[in-house]
N, C-alpha and C positions, 0 to 999 in steps of 0.2 A: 522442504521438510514435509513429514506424511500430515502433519497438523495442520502444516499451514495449507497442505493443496485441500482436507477434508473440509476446511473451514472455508475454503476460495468455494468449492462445491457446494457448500450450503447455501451461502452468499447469492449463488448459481439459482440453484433452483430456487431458493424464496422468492426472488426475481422474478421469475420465472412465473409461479404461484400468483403471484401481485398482480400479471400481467403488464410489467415494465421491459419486458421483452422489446427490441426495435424502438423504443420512446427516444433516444439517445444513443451515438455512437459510443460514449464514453461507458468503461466497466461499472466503474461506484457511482451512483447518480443521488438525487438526493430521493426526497419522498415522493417531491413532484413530476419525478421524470428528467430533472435538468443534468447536466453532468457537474459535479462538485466543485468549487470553487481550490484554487490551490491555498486559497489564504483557511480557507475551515478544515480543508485537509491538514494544514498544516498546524492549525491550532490545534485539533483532532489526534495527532502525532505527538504535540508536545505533552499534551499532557497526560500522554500515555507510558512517554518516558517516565513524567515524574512518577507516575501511580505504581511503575514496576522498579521507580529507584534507580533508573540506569545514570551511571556519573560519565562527568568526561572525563578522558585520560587526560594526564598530569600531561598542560600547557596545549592544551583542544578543545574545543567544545563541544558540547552533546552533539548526538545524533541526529540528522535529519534527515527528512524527507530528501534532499538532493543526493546526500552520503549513500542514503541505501538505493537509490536510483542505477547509481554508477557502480555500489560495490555489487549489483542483480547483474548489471551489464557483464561486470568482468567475471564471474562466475557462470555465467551460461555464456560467454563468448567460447567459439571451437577455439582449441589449440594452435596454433601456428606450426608449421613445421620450422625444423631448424636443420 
C-alpha cells in the first residue's frame, strides 16, 4: 500500500539521517544500532492491534507478527502457471 511503502521510506531516510546506516544487517534496529529483538517486536505488534481495536475472527486469534509474515509471502509470491 502507497502509505505504507511512504512510511517504510521515511523509516529509510531517518536512518539514514541518524547515521545507522551499515550498524546492522537487520531493517528495524533499535536505538543503538542492534537488530530488534522478536519478543519487543512482537510486544510492539500487540499492542498495536489493541490501540487500532483489531478483534479476532469468530474461533481465531488475533493477528500476529507470524500471520502477516506468511500472508506478505503469499501476496508478492509470482503466480504459478497452471
Amino acid at each position: 500500500h502507497s502509505t505504507t511503502a511512504d512510511r517504510l521510506q521515511q523509516y529509510s531516510d531517518q536512518r539514514a539521517r541518524m547515521g545507522y546506516n551499515g550498524l546492522c544487517d537487520a531493517y528495524f534496529i533499535s536505538e543503538q544500532g542492534a537488530q530488534l529483538s522478536y519478543a519487543a517486536l512482537n510486544r510492539l505488534f500487540r499492542r498495536l492491534i489493541k490501540k487500532a481495536e483489531i478483534p479476532a475472527r469468530t474461533g481465531c486469534r488475533l493477528p500476529s507478527l507470524h500471520c502477516i509474515r506468511h500472508y506478505a509471502e503469499f501476496r508478492t509470491m509470482p503466480s504459478r502457471p497452471r
